[in-house]
N, C-alpha and C positions, 0 to 999 in steps of 0.2 A: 176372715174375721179381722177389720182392722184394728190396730193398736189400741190400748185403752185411748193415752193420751190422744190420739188423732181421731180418734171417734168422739170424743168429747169438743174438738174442734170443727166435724161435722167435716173430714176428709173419708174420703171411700176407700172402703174395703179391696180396692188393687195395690194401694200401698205395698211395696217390700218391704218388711219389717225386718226380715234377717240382712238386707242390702243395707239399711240405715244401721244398724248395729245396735240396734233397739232392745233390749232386756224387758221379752213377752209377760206382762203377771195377769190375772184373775182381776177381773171387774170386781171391786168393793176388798180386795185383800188389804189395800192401805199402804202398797208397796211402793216406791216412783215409779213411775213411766217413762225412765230416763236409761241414757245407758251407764252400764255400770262404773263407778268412778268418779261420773262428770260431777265435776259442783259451780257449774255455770252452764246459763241457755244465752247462746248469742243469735241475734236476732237481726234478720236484714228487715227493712223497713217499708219503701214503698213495692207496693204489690205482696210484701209479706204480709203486716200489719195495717197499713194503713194505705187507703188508695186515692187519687185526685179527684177534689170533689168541687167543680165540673170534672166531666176528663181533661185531658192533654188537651187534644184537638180541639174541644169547646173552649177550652180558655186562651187557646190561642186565637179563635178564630173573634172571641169577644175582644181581645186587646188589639188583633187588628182593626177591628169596627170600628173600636174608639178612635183609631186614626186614620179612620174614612178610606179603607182594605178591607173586600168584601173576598172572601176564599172560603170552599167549601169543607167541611167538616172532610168529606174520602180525602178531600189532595191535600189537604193540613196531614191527614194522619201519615199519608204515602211519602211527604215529604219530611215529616221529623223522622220517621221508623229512620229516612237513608239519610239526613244528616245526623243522626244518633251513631250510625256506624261507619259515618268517615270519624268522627272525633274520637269513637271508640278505637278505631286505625290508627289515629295521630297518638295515642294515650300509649297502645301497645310500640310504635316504631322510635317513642323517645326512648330517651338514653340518659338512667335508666329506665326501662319501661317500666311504664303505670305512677310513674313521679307524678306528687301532685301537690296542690297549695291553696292558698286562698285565692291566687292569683289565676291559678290555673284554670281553675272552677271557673270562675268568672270569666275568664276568654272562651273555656272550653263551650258555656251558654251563650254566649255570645256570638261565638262562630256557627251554632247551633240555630240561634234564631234569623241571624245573617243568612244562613244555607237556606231555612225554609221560606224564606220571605224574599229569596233573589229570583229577580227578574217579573216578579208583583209590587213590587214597590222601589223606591230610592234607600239610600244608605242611611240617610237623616232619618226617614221614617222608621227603618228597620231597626235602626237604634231607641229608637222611644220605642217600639213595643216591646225590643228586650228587656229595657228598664223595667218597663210594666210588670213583663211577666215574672221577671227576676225579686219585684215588691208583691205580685200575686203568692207564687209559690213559698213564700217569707211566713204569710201568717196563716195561725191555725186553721181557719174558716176556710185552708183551701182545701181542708183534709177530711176522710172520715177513715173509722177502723174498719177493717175486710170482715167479712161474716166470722171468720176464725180465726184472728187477730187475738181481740180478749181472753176467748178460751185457752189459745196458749200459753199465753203470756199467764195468768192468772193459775194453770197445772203448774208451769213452772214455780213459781212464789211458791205453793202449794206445798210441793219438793222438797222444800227450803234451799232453791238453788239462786245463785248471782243471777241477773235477767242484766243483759247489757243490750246495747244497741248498737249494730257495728254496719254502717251504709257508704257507698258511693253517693251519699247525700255530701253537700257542703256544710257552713259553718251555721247557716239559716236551718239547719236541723235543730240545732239547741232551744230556738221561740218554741220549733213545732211541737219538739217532745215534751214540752213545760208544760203545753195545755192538752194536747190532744190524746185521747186513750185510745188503746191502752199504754202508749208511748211511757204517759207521765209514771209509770209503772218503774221501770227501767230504773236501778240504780247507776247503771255507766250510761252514756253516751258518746260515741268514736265515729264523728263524722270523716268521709276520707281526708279532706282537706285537711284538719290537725295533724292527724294522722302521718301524713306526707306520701299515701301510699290509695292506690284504688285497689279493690277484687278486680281481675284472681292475682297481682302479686304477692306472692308470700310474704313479705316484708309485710304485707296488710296485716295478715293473719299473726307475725308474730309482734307486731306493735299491741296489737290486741293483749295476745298471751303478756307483754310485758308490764302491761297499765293494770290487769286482772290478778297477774301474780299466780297464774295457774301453769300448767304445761299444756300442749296438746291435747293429750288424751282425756284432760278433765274436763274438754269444752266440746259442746254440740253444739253446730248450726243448725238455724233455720231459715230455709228464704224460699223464693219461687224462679231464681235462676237457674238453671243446670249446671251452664259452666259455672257462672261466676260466684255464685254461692256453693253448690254442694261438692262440681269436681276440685274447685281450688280449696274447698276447705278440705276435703280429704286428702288433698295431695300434702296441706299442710300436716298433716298428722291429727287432723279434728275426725270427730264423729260428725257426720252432716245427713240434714233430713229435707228431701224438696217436700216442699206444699205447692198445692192449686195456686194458682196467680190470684188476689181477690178474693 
């Protein structure tokens, strides 16, 4: 029987509910669907709440067209999935790991779109579709909310809990969450870059707790990570809950 809250989201009944640390009530009691304590839902963002609307790979494969770079949607996808995890490599092997910035962001996508567009095109080209993509993913219209997005965000309010937003997104989180729902929901928003810290390092987790003014144990995550949302928040001393990707 899955959780109230995550039936209301339209998540299946395999969920571990005793694994998330979830406090079971009765459909229509009027109880939370939270666990016990928390008085804030922190929330990862893409692929939690809101997903890219084209995909990835379609909106890369549009900003190359515009610069006369014709590549297919499989080897767009096959090439950002591997340059997504060298940068994730570079992010873990600095010193200290998972530091990050405004600056970082920005090379880190850049080294990102460099990677998947090497040896299909020049330097100069690969640079104008960075920029591109880096003004695509900027504004709202490139976003929609996931089938169970709203419903959670909206149990939470419900609650009467804080609803924050806590991503390895950058500082172009702030336009997005302004218009796009259920983001605009969100009383905090804690992009990494401000932050100075990415998931999973705990430094993330407790920048969080310090801008919230909560402890640990009063905050649950949500995201569709394993590691980087649910095992690093629990190692943080958080309650965390994985959702479906979407």
């Amino acid at each position: 029987m899955p959780h109230r809250l995550l039936e209301a989201a339209g998540v299946g009944g395999d969920f571990d509910i005793a694994d998330a640390g979830l406090v079971t009530v009765p459909a229509g009691s009027g109880e939370p669907a939270f666990p016990r304590g928390v008085k804030a839902a922190v929330f990862d963002v893409v692929g939690t709440l809101v997903e890219p609307s084209p995909s990835v790979a379609a909106a890369y494969q549009q900003a190359a067209r515009r610069q006369g770079v014709e590549v297919a949607i499989g080897e767009l996808t096959s090439r950002f999935g591997s340059a997504w995890k060298r940068q994730e490599a570079v992010d873990a092997a600095a010193r200290p790991p998972h530091a990050t910035s405004r600056d970082r962001e920005w090379q880190r996508w850049q080294g990102i779109v460099q990677d998947v567009f090497a040896d299909l095109t020049d330097a100069d080209t690969a640079g104008r579709i960075f920029k591109d993509l880096w003004q695509h993913f900027a504004q709202p219209t490139a976003w929609r909310a996931t089938e169970h997005g709203s419903a959670l965000v909206a149990a939470a309010l419900e609650a009467g809990l804080e609803v924050a937003l806590a991503s390895n997104f950058d500082e172009r989180l702030f336009a997005v969450a302004a218009e796009v729902e259920p983001l605009v929901q969100a009383g905090h928003v804690f992009p990494s870059s401000e932050l100075g810290w990415r998931k999973p390092s705990p430094a993330f987790f407790r920048a969080v707790e310090e801008r919230l003014g909560f402890e640990p144990a009063e905050l649950v995550m949500f995201g569709d990570n394993p590691d980087l949302d649910v095992a690093a928040a629990k190692r943080a001393g958080w309650h965390a809950v994985l959702l479906p990707a979407g």
